[in-house]
N, C-alpha and C positions, 0 to 999 in steps of 0.2 A: 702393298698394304692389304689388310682383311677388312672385312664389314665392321667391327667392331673402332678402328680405327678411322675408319673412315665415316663414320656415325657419329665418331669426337671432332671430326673436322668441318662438316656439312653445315655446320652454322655459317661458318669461318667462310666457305666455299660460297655460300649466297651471297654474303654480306661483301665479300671480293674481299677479304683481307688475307690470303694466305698466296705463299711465295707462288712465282709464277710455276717452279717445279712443283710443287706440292699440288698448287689447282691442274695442271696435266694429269699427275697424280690419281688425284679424284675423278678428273674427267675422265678418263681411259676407264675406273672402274665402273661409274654409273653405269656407261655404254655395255656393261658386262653383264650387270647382276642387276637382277628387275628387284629383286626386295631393297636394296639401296636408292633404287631409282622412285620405287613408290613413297621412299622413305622423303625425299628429298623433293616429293614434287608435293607432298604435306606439308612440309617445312618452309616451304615455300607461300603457298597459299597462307599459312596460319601466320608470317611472318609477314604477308602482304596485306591481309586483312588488321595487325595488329599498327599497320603504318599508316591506312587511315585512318582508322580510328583515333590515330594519336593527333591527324589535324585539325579534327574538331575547333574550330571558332568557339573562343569563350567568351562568354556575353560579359560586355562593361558593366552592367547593372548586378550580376553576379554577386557580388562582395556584399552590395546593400542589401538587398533581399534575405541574405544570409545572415548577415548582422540586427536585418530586424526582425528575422523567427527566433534568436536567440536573446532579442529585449524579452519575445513573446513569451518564451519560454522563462527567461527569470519572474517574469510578472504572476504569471501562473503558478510559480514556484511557492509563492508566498500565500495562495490562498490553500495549501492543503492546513496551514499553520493555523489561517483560523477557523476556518472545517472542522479541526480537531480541539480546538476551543470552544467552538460553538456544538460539538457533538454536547464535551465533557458540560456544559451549564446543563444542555436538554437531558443527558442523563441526570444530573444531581435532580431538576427541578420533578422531570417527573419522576421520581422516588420520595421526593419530599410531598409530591400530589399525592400518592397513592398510602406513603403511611398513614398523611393527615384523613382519607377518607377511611383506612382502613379503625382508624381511632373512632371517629365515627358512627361508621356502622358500628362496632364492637359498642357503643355507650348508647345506642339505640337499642341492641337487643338485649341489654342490659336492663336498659328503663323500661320496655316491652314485656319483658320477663318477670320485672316485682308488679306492674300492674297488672299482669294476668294471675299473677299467684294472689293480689290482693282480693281483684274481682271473683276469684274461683274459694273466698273467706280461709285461703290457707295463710293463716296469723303464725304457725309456725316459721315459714320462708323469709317471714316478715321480719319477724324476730332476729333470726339467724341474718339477714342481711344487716339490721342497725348492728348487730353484736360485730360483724366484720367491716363493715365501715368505720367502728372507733377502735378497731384493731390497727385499720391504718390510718387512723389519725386524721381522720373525715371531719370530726369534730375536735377540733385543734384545741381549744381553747379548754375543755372540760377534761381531756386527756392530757394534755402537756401541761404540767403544774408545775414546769423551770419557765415556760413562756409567760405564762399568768402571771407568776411572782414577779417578771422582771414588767411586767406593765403595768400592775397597780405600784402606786406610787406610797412611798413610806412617809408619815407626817412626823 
């Protein structure tokens, strides 16, 4: 047999499952060729360390432990749900804070605005703002003359 042959069997060869002519075989080669021999004495080790590994003692508590990081885990599942509930309010509300102040300020400098223009005796500004206030209907009642007819009452 060649190296390559005997590199498909050297599993076979540790494990003792190969005919008795076949392990001669192999054994007469090792003794021959040192790179088969380094090969097989890796194979070895890596095959010996993988067997104890494999007798590792499993702990009886095992299962439970395990079953209860996975309640932990569903429990936790459910608060991103209202994380993302509880973002979406704190968004809407402050948006709703910040228009209603931005309304605010906006009709403070408003009203700052005609008292400085009345106190500085600019009666033009004056003017011009009553003329645009019953533009929009500021003064409902003398402007809308469909709302008036229908609230005095016909005898």
């Amino acid at each position: 047999m060649n190296c390559t042959e005997i590199n498909k069997n050297l599993i076979f060869y540790i494990e003792e499952e190969l005919s008795s002519e076949n392990e001669k075989i192999v054994k007469e080669h090792l003794e021959g060729c040192d790179k088969c021999k380094h090969l097989y004495n890796e194979m070895k080790k890596t095959l010996g360390v993988i067997k104890n590994e494999s007798k590792v003692e499993i702990n009886p508590f095992f299962y439970t432990r395990v079953k209860a990081k996975m309640e932990d885990v569903k429990e936790s599942s459910l608060s991103p749900v209202f994380r993302f509930a509880f973002m979406r309010i704190l968004q809407t509300s402050v948006a709703v804070v910040l228009i209603a102040f931005g309304v605010f300020v906006g009709v403070q400098m408003g009203d700052n605005y005609l008292k400085n223009s009345m106190v500085a005796g600019n009666d033009q500004t004056l003017s011009k703002y009553q003329e645009y206030s019953q533009q929009l209907y500021l003064d409902g009642l003398t402007v809308e003359s469909i709302e008036t007819s229908l609230l005095i009452k016909e005898e």
